[in-house]
Structures are given as structure tokens and as C-alpha cells.
N, CA and C of each residue as an Amber inpcrd file, in Angstrom:
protein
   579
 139.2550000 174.9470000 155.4520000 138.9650000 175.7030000 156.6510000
 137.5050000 175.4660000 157.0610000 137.2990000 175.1960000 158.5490000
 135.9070000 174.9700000 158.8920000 135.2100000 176.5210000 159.4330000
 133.9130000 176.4930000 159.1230000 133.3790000 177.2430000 159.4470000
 131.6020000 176.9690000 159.8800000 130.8580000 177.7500000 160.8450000
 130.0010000 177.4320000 161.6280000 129.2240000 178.5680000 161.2180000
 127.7810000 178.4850000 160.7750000 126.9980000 179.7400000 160.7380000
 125.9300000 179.3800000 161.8500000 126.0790000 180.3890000 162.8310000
 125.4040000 179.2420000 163.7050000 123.7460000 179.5640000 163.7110000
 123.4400000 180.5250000 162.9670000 121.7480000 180.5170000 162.8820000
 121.0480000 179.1360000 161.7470000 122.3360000 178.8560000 160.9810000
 121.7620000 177.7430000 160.0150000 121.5260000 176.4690000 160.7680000
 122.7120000 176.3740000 161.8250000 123.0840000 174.9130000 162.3480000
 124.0230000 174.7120000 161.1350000 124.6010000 175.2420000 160.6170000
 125.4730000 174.6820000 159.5520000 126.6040000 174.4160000 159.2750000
 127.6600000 173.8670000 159.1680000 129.2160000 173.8630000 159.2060000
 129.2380000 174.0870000 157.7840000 130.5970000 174.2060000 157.2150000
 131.0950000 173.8790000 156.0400000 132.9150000 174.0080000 155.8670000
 133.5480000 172.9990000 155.1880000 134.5660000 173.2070000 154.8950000
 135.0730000 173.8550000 153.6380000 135.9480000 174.2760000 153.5080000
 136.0760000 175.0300000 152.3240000 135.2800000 175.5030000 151.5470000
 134.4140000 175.6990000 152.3150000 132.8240000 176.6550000 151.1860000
 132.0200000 175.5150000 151.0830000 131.8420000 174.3940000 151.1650000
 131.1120000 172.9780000 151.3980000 130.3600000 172.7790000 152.2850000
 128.8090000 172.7450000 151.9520000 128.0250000 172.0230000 153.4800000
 128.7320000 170.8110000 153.4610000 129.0460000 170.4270000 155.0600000
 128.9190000 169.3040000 155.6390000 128.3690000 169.1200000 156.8730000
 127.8920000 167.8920000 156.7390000 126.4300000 167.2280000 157.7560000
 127.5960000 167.3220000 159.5800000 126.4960000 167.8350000 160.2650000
 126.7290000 167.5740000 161.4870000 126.8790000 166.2770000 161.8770000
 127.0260000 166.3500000 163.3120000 126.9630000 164.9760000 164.4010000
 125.7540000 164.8100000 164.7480000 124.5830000 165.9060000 164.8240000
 123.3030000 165.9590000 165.3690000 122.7160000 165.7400000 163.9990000
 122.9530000 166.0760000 162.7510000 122.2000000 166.5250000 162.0630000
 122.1390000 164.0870000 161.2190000 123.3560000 163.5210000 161.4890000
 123.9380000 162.3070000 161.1460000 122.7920000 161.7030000 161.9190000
 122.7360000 162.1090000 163.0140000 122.0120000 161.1670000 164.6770000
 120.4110000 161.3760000 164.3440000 120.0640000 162.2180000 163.7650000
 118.4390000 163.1870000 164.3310000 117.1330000 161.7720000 163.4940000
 117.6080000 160.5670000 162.6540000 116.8970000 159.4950000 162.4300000
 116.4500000 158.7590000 163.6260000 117.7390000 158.9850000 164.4810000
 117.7170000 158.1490000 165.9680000 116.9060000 158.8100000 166.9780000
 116.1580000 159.8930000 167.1620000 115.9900000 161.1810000 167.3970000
 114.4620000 161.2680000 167.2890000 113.5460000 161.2510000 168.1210000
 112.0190000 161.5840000 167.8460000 111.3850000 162.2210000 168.9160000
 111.5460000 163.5700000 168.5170000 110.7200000 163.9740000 169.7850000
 109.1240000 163.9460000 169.2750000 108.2530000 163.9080000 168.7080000
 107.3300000 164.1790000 167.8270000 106.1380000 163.9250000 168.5780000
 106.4570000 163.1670000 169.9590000 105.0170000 162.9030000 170.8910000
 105.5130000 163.7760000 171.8940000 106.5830000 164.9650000 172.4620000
 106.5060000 166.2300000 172.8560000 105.3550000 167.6520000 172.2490000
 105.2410000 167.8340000 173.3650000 104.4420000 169.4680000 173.4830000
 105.3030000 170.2800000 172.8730000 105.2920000 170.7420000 171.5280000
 105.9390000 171.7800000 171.0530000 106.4680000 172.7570000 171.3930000
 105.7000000 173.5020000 173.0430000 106.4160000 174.3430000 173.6100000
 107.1310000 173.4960000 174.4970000 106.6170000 172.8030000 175.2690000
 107.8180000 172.0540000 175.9230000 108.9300000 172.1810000 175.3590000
 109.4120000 171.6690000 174.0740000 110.2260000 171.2230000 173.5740000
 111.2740000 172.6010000 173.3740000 110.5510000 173.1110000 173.0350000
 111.0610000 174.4930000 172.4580000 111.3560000 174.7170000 174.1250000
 110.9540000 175.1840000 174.8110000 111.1970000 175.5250000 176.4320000
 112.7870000 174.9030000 177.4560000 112.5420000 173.6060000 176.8260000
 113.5970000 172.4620000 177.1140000 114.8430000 172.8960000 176.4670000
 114.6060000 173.1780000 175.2430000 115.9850000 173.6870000 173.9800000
 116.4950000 174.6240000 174.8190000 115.2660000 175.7400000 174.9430000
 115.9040000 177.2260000 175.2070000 117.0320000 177.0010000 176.8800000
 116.3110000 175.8920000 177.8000000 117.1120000 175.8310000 179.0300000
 118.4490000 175.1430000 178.6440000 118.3670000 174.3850000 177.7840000
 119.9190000 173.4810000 177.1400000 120.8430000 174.3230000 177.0540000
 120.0670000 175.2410000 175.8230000 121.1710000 175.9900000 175.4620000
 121.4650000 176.8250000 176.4920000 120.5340000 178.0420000 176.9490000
 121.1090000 178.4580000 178.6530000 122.1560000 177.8080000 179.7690000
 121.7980000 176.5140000 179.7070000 123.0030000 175.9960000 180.5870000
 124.1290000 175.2710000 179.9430000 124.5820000 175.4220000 178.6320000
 125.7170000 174.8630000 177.8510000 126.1690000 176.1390000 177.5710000
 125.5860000 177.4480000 177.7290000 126.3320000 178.5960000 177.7890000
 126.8660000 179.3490000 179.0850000 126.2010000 178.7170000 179.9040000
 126.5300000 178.8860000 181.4170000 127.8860000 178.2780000 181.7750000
 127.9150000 177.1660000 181.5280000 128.8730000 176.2500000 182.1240000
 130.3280000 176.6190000 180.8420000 129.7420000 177.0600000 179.6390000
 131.1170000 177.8840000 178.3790000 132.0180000 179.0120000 179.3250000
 130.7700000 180.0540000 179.6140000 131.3000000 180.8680000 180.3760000
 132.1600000 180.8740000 181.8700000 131.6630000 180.1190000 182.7200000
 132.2030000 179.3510000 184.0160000 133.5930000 178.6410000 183.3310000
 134.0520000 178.0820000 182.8830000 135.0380000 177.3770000 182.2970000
 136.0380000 178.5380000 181.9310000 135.4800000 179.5380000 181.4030000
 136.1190000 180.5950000 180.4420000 136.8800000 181.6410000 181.4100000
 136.2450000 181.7120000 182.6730000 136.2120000 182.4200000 183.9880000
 135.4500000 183.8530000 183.2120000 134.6470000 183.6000000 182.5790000
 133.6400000 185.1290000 182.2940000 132.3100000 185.0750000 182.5270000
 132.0060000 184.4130000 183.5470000 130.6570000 183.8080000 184.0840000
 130.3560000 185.3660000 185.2130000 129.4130000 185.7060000 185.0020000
 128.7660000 186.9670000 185.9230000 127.8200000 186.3360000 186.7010000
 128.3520000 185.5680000 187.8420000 127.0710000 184.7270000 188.5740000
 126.0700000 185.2490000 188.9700000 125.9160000 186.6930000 189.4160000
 125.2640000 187.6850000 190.3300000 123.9700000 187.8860000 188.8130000
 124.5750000 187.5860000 187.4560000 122.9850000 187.9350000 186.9620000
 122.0820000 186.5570000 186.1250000 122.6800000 185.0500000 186.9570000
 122.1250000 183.9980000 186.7790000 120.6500000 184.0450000 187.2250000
 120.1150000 183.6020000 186.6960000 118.4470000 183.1650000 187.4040000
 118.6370000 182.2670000 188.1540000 117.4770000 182.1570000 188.9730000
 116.9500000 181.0690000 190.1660000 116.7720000 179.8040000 189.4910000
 116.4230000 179.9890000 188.3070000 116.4420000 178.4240000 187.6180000
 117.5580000 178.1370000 187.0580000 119.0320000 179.1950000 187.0980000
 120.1780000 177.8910000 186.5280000 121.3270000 177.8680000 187.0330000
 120.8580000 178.6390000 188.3980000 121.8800000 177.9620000 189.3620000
 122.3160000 176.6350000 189.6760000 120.7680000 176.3390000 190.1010000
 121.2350000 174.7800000 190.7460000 122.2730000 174.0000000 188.9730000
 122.0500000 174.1530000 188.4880000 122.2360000 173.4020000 187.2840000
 124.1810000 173.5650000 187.2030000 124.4110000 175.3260000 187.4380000
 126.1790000 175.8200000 187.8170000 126.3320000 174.6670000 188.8020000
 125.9060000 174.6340000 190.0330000 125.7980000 174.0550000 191.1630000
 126.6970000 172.4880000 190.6860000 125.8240000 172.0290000 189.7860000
 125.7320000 170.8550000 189.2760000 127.3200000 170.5970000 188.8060000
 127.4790000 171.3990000 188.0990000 128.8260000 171.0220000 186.9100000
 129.9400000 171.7540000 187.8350000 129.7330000 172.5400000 189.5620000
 130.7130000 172.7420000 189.7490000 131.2770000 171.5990000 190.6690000
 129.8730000 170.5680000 191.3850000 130.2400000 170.0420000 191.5620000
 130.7040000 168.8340000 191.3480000 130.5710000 168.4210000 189.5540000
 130.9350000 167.2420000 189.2870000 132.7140000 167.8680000 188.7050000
 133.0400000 168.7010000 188.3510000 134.2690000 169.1660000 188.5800000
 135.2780000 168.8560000 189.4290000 134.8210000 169.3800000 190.8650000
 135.2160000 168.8260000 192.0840000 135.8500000 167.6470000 192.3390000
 134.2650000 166.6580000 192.1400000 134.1000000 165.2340000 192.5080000
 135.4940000 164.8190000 191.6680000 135.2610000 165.0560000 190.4430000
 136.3590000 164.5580000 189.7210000 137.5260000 165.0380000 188.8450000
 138.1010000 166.1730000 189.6300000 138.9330000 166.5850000 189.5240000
 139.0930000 167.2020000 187.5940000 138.5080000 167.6720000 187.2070000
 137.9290000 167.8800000 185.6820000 138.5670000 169.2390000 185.3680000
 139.4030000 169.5580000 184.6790000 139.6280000 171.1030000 183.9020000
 139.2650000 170.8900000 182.3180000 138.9010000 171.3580000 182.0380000
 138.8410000 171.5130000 179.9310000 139.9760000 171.6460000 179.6430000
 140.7310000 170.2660000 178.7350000 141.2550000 170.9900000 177.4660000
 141.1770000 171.4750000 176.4470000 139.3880000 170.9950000 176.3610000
 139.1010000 172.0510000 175.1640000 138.0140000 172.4290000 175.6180000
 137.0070000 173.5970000 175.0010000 135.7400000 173.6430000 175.3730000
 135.0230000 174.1030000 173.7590000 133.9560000 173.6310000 174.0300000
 133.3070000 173.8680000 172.6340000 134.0990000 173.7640000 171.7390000
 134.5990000 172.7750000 170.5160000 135.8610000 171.9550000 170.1490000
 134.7940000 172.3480000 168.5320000 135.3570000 173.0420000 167.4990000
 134.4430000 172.5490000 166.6940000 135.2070000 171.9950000 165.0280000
 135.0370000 170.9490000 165.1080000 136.0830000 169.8690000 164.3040000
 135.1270000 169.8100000 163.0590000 136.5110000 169.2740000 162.0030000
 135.9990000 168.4770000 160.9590000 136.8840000 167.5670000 160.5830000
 136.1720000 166.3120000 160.1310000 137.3280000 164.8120000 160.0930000
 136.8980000 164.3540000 158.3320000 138.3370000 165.1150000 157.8770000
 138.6550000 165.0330000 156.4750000 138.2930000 163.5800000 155.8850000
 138.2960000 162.3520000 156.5890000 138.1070000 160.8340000 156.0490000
 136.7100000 160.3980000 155.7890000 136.0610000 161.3050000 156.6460000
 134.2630000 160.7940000 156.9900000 133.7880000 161.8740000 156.2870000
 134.1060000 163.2820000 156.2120000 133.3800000 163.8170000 155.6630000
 131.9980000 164.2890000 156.5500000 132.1270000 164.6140000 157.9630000
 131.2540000 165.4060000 158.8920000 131.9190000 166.2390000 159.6950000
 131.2450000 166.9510000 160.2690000 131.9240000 168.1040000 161.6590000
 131.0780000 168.4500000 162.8840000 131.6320000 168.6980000 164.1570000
 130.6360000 168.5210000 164.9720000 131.5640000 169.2090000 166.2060000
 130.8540000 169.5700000 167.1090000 131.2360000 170.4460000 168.3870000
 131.1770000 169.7610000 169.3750000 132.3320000 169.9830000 169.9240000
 132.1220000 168.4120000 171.4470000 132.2720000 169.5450000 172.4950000
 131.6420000 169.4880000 173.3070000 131.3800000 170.3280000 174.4140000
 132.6890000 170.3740000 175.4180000 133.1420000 169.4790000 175.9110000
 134.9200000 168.9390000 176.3070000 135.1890000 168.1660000 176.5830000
 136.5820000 168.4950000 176.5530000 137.8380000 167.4100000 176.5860000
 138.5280000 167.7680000 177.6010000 138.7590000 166.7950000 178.6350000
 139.7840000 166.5410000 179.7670000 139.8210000 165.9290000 180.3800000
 140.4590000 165.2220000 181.7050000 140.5720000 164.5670000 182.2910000
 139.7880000 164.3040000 183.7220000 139.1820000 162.7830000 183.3410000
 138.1800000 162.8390000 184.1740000 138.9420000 161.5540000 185.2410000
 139.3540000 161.6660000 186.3180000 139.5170000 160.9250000 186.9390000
 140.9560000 160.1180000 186.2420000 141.7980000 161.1990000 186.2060000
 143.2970000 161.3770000 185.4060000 142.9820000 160.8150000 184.0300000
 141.6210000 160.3380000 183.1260000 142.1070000 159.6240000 181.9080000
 140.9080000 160.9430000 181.0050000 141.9220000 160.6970000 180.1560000
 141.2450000 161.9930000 179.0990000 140.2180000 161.7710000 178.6330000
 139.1530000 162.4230000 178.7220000 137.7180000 161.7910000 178.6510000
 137.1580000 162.9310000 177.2930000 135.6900000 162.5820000 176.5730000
 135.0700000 163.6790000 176.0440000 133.9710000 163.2820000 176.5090000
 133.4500000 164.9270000 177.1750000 132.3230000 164.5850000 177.9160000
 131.0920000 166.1170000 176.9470000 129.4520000 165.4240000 177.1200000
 128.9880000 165.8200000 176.4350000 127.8450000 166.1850000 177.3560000
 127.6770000 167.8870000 177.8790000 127.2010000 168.3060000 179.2800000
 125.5230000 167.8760000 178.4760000 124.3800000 167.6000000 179.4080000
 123.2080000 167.5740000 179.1870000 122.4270000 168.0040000 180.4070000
 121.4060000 168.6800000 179.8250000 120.1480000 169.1250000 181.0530000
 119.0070000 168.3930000 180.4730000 118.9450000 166.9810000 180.8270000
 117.6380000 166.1130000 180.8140000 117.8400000 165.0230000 181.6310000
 116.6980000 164.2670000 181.6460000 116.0220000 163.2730000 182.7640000
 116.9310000 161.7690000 182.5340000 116.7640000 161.5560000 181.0980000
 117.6510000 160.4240000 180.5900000 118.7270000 160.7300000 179.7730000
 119.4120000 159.5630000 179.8250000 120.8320000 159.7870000 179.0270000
 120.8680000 158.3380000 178.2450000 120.2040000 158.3780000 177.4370000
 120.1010000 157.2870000 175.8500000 121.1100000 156.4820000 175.3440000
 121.4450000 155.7030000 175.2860000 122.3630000 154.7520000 174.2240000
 122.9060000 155.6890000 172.7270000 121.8610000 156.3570000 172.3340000
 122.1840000 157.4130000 171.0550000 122.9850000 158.0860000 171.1620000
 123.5930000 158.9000000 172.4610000 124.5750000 159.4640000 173.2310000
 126.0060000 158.7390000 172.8610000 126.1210000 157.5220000 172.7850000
 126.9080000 156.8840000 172.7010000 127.6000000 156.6460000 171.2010000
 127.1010000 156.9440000 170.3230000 127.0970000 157.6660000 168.9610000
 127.4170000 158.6060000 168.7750000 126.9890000 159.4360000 169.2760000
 127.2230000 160.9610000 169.4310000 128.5620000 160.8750000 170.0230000
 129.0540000 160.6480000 171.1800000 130.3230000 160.8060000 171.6850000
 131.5410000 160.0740000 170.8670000 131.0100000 158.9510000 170.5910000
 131.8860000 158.1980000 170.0590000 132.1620000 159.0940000 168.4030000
 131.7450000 160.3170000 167.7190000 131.6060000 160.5030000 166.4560000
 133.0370000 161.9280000 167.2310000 132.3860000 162.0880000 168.4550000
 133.1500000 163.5520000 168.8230000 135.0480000 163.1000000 169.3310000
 134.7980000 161.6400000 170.0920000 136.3120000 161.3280000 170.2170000
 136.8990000 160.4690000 168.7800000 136.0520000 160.2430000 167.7900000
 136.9520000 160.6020000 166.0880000 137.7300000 161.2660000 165.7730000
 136.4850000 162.8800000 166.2250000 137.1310000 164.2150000 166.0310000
 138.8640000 164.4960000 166.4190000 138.2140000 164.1820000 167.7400000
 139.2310000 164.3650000 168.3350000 140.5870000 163.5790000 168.2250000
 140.5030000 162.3690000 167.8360000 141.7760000 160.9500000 167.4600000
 142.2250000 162.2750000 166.2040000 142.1770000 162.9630000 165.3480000
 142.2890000 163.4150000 164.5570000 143.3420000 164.9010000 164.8630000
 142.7920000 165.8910000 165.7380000 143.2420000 166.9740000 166.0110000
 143.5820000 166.9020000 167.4630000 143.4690000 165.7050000 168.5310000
 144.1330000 166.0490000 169.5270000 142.8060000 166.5080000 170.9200000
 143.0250000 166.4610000 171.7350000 143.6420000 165.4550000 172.7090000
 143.1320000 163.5610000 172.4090000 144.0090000 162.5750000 172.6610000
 143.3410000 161.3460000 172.1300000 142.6760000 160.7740000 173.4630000
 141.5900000 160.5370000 173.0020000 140.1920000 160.4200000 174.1910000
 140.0140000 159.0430000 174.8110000 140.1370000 158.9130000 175.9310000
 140.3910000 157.2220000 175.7950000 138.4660000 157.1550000 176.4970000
 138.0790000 157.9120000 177.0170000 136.5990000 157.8080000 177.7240000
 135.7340000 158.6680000 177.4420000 134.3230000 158.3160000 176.9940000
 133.4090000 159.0720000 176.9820000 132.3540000 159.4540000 177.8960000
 131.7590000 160.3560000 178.0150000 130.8640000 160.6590000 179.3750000
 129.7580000 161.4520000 178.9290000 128.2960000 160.9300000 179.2470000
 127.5890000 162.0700000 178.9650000 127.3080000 162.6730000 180.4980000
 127.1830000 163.9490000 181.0920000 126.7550000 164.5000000 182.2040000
 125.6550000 164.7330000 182.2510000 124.6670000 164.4740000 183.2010000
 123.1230000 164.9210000 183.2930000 123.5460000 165.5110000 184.1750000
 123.1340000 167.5000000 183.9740000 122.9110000 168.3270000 185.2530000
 121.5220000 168.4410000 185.3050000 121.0320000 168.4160000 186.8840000
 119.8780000 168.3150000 187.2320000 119.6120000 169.7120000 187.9100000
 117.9730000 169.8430000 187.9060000 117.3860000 170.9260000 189.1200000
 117.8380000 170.5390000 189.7910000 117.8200000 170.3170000 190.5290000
 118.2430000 169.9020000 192.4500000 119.6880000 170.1070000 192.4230000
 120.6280000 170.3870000 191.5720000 121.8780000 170.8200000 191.6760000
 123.1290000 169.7430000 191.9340000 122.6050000 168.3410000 191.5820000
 123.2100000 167.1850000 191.4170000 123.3620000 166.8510000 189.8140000
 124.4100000 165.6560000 189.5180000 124.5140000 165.0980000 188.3750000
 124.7200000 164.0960000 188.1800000 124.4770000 163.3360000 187.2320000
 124.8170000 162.1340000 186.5470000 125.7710000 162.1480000 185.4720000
 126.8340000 160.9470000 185.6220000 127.7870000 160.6460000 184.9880000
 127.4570000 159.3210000 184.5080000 127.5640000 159.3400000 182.9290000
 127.2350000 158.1090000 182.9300000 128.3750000 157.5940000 181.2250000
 128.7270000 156.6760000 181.3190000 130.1460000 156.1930000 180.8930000
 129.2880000 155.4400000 179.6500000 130.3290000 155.6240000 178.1950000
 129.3660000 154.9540000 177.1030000 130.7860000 154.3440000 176.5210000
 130.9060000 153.1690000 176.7000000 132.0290000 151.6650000 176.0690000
 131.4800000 150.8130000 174.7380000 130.2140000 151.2440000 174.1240000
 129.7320000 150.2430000 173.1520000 131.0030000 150.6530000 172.4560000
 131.9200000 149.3370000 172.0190000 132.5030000 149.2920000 170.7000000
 131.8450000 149.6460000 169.3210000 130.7480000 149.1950000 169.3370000
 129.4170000 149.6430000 168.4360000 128.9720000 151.0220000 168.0350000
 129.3310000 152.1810000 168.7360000 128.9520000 153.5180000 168.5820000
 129.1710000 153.7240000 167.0840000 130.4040000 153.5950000 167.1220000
 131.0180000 154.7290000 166.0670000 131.1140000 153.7500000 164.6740000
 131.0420000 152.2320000 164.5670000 130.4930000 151.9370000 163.2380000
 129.1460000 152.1490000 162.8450000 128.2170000 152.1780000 164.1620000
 126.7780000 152.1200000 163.7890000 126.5590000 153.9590000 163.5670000
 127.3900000 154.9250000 164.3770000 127.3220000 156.0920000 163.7350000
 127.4080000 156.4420000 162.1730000 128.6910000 155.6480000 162.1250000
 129.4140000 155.4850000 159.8320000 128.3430000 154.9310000 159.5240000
 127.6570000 154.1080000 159.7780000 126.1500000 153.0610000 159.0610000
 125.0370000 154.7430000 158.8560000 124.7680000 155.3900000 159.7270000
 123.9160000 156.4370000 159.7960000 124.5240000 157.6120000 158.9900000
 125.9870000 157.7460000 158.5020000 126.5200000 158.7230000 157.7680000
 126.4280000 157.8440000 156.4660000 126.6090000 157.1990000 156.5660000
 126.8600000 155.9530000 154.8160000 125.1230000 156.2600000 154.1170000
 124.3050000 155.8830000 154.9090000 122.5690000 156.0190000 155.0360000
 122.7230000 157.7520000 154.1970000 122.6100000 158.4500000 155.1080000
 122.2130000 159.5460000 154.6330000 123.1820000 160.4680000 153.3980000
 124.6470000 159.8860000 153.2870000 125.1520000 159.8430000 152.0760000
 124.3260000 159.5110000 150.5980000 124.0420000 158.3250000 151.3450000
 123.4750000 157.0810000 149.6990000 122.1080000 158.3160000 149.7030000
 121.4090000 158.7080000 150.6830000 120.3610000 158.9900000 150.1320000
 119.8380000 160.7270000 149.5700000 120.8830000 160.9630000 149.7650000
 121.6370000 162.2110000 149.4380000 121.6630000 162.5210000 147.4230000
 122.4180000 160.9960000 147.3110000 122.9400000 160.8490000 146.0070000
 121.8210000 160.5450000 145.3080000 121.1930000 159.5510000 145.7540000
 120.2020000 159.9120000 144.9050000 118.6210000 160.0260000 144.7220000
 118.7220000 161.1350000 145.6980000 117.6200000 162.2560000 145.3660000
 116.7130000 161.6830000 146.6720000 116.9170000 161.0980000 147.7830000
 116.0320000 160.9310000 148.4840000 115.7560000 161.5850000 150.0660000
 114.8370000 162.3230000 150.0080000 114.9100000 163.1360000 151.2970000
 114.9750000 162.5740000 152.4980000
């Protein structure tokens, strides 16, 4: 049975830590020439608008007590919805894949332009190749428990209340993801932080 403590960041199966999708990726990962509050500032709006758009999906969204700063951002994801005809079959998905030995939360699953997509909502400027790892680790998940994902998508919602869709095909993701789980396995075993 999986379970999520979510002040740790932690999953575990059957009473077992096991390593995230973020936690597999975070080598690939440097924020370290960011402003600490920035960073921290940036988190706090992420998470604000990946709980915005939970709730909107959920139909338990209270728009009337959104702020001025995350509207445009609703704005954003209602209208890439629209554009492309998008419902969730899942939302906030939080898996574990018994063969690999990780677990990880895919933000959703559905159909983007009739083909079943997993798309992974973001509030930033760029959308990275690392993304492509990341998604590719979440439609694993998913080959596993359902729906089977034939496309991945990361979404950039923007201030200005527009978005970016941007499509990740490296065949490459998801062995070079296992290369980054194999890595932090081996170094796991023995004894290396």
C-alpha cells in the first residue's frame, strides 16, 4: 500500500521509504545561483497554482476568494482546456511502480487533442528537457495502473493568462531517468551521500 506524508516529501510502500520522481531528477536540478527568497517565493506560487487548478478540476474552486495574482494563471489552464478540449482522468495520480522501485504524483491524465496525454501543469518561464524525464517516469506510472499514455506535455501557465504547451518525444527520457534511479540506488548501497 502506498502512502504520502506530505510534510516529509515522502512516499512509502508497505512501511518502506521509496525515492520520488523529483527526489530521482533533483542531480539534474540546480537552483543554487537563485535568491533564496525568490526561490522560496516561486515554490510558494507553484504550489498555489497546482492547488488552484486541483480545485477547478474538482469543481470546489471558490473563485471569488482567488488573488489578483492567480487569476490570470486559472485564466491560463482554463484556457488551454478549451483550446484543447482536455478533461482529467486523473488528477493528482499518486503511483508506485513495483519493477523500479519509485513513486511519484503526475498532476494529469487525459486527453489532449483526443490522444491520452500526461500532462505536468508548471508556473515558470522555461520548460527544460529534464521535464522530459520527469514525464516520461509519470507515463511508467501510469503503463502500470492505467490510463496508457501515448503523449506527454509539460504546460507553462503564465502571468498574462496565456500558456505554453510543449510536447516531450525523447525516446531517451525514461532510460536516462532508470540511469539516474540505478545512480542513486548504487550509491545508496554503499554508503555514499
Amino acid at each position: 500500500m502506498l502512502t504520502f506524508d506530505t510534510s516529509k516529501h515522502e512516499y512509502r510502500w508497505n512501511g518502506n521509504v521509496v525515492p520520488s520522481v523529483t527526489q530521482i531528477l533533483s542531480p539534474m536540478m540546480n537552483f543554487s545561483m537563485l535568491n533564496p527568497e525568490v526561490l522560496q517565493r516561486a515554490q510558494k506560487l507553484g504550489t498555489a497554482v497546482h492547488r488552484m487548478t486541483e480545485l477547478y478540476d474538482k469543481d470546489d474552486l471558490d473563485t471569488d476568494s482567488l488573488s489578483d495574482e492567480l487569476k490570470p494563471y486559472l485564466t491560463a489552464w482554463i484556457r488551454f482546456k478549451d483550446d484543447c478540449g482536455f478533461e482529467p482522468a486523473t488528477i493528482e495520480s499518486q503511483l508506485y511502480h513495483p519493477i523500479h522501485g519509485f513513486s511519484g504524483t503526475s498532476d494529469r491524465t487525459g486527453p489532449v487533442r483526443g490522444r491520452m496525454a500526461v500532462l505536468d501543469i508548471k508556473k515558470m518561464a522555461t520548460l527544460g528537457p529534464v521535464i522530459g524525464m520527469q514525464l516520461s517516469a509519470y507515463q511508467a506510472l501510469h503503463s502500470l495502473h492505467g490510463p496508457q499514455i501515448l503523449d506527454r506535455y509539460a504546460l507553462g501557465l503564465r502571468p498574462d493568462g496565456t500558456y505554453r504547451m510543449v510536447p516531450y518525444k525523447d525516446p531517451l527520457d525514461f532510460p536516462a531517468f532508470l540511469s539516474l534511479l540505478t545512480l542513486r540506488n548504487w550509491r545508496l548501497k554503499n554508503g555514499i551521500a
